[in-house]
N, C-alpha and C positions, 0 to 999 in steps of 0.2 A: 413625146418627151418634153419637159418643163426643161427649159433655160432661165438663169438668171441673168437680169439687169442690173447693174450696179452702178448708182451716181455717188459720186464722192469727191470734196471740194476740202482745200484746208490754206490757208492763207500761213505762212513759214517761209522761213529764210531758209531759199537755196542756192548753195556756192558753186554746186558740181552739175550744173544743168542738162550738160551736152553726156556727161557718162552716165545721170541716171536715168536718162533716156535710151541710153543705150541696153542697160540694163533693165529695165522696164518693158522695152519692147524683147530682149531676148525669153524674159519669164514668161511672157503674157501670149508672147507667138508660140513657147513649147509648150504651155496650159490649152491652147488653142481658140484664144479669145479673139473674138472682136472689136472694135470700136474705136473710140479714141482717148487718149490721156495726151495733155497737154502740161508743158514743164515752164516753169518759167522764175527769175530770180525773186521772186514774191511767193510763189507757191504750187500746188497741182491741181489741174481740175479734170476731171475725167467721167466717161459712160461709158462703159463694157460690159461684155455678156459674153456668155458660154456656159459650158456644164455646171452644177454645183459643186464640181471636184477640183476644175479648173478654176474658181472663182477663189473658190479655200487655197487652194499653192498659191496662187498670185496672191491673197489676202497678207495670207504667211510672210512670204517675203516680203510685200511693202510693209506690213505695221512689225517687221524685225530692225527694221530705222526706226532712231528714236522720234525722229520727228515727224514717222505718221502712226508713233502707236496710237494714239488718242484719237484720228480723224474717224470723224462717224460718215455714215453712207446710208442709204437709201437703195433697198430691194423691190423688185418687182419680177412679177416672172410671164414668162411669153411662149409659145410653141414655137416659135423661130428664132435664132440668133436676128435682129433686126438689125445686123449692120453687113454689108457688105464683105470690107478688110480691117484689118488694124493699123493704125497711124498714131505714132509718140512724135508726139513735136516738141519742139525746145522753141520759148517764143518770150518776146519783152514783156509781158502782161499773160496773165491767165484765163482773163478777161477785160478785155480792151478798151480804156476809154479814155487813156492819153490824158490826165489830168492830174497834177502829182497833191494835188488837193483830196482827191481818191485815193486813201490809204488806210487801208483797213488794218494795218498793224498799230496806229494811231488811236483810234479810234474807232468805233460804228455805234447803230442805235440799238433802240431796245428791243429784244428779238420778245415776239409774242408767240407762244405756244397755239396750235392749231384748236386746240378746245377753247382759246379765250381771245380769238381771232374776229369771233360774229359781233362779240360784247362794242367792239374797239370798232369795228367798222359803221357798226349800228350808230354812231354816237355824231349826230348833228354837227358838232365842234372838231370834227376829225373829219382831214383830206383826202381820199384814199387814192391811191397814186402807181397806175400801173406802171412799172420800169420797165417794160418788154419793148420789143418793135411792133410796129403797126398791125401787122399780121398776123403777128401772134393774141393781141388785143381782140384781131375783127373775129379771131375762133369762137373764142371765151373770155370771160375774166368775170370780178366780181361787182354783184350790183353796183350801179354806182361810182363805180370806178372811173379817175379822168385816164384820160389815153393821151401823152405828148406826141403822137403820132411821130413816134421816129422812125428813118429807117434803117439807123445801125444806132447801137448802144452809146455810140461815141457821143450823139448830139446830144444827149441827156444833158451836161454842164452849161450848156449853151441856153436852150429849154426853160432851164430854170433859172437862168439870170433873168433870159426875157417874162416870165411867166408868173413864178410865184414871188412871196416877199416875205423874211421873217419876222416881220412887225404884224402881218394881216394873218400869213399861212400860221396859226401858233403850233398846231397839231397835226403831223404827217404821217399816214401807213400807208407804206410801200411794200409791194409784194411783185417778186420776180418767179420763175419754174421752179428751181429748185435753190435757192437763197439764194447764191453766191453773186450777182446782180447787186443785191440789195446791199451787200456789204460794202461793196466802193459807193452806190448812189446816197445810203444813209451815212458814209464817211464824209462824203463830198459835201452833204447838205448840212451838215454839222461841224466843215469847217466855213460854210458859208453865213453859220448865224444861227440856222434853226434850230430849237432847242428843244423840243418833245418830238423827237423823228422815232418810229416805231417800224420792224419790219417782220413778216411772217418767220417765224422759225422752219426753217425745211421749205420754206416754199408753198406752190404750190400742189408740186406732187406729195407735200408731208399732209396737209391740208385736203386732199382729194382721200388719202391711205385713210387718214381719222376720222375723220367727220361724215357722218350717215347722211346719205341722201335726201332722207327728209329734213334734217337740220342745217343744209348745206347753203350758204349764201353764191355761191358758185352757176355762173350761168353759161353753157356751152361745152367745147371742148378746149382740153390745156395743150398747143400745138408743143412739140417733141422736136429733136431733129435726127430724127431717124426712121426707119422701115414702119413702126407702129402708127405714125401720123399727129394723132390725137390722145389724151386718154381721158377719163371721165373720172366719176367715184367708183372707189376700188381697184384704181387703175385699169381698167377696162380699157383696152383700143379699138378706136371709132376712126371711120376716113376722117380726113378734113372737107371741110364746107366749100372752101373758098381756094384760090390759086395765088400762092405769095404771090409772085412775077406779077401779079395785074393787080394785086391790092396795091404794090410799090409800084407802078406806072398810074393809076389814078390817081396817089396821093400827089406826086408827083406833075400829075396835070392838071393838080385842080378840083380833079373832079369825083373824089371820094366820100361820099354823104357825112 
């Protein structure tokens, strides 16, 4: 049996946090999904799985709020549900990075479409800029690509005071998993000055789904966090290479090539 995967991310004002978590986990635990949705007064981000039948009721009922008919999502499908349990959290951020210069209701950058993703990165005059953590970096990413070798999301603001400059950096593509990353990093950095900041549309699982193999500037595996590990093009799941825990204790000692 095929299970679906579903990632779906939407930046909106939420006033009811603690009930539609409440409500959220009752839907999704009688659908009998897995995974995680997290809530927070910014907005939702979430990865679940289960049947096709159970993904459509929960579907249903989230986009019958006005404020997630519009969110788009991102399918993949797997022979196991790949999480464990389900967990709705209610949390200050939907993605954490503590910086109120990160605000993606404000502003963000230029989203590039996954067919016109190679054009952009190909391009000498363009930084390209992974926003992942360390570990996620040492799986995969794209040729080229700088690593600020973080080890949580949060240091990114920090990173790039010391690091880039928007007099020198002119042109920035940044690419996180599946966007939502990119949304506060390209906020942040364009309330910082920089003014051509560009970020993958979908990410990089929108970018693995499009883009053929042979056309693919993509090297490695795109670490997940969940039962699948890895995935490749086509979404295919591959182990991982490497052991977070000891990428984060080398980076940490020093001693990370």
């Amino acid at each position: 049996m095929q299970f679906v995967v579903r990632a779906y991310y939407k930046f909106v004002e939420v006033t009811d946090g603690e009930a539609l978590r409440d409500q959220i986990f009752e839907v999704a635990d009688a659908n009998g999904l897995k995974g995680i949705v997290l809530i927070a007064p910014e907005g939702i981000n979430s990865t679940i799985s289960g049947t096709p039948e159970g993904i459509a009721a929960y579907w249903s009922f989230l986009t019958a709020d006005s404020r997630f008919a519009d969110i788009e999502f991102k399918d993949s499908a797997h022979e196991e549900v790949p999480f464990q349990k389900l967990k709705v959290k209610f949390k200050k951020e939907i993605i954490t990075m503590r910086n109120p210069l990160a605000n993606p209701g404000e502003m963000v950058g230029r989203y590039v479409e996954p067919k016109d993703w190679n054009d952009l990165i190909s391009d000498p005059d363009v930084m390209v800029l992974d926003t992942r953590n360390v570990y996620e970096y040492i799986e995969g990413t794209f040729k080229g690509a700088v690593d600020p070798r973080l080890v949580s999301f949060g240091e990114f603001p920090e990173w790039v005071e010391k690091n880039l400059d928007p007099s020198k950096n002119k042109k920035v593509a940044m690419f996180c998993t599946g966007g939502i990353r990119c949304e506060k990093t390209t906020a942040f950095m364009l309330a910082k000055g920089f003014e051509e900041v560009y970020h993958l549309k979908g990410g990089i699982l929108k970018y693995l789904e499009e883009v053929p193999e042979e056309e693919s500037l993509w090297e490695g595996g795109c670490f997940i966090f969940d039962n699948r590990d890895c995935l490749v093009t086509g979404l295919k799941p591959v182990p991982r290479q490497y052991d977070q825990d000891e990428i984060v204790d080398q980076l940490l000692a020093g001693t990370l090539p």
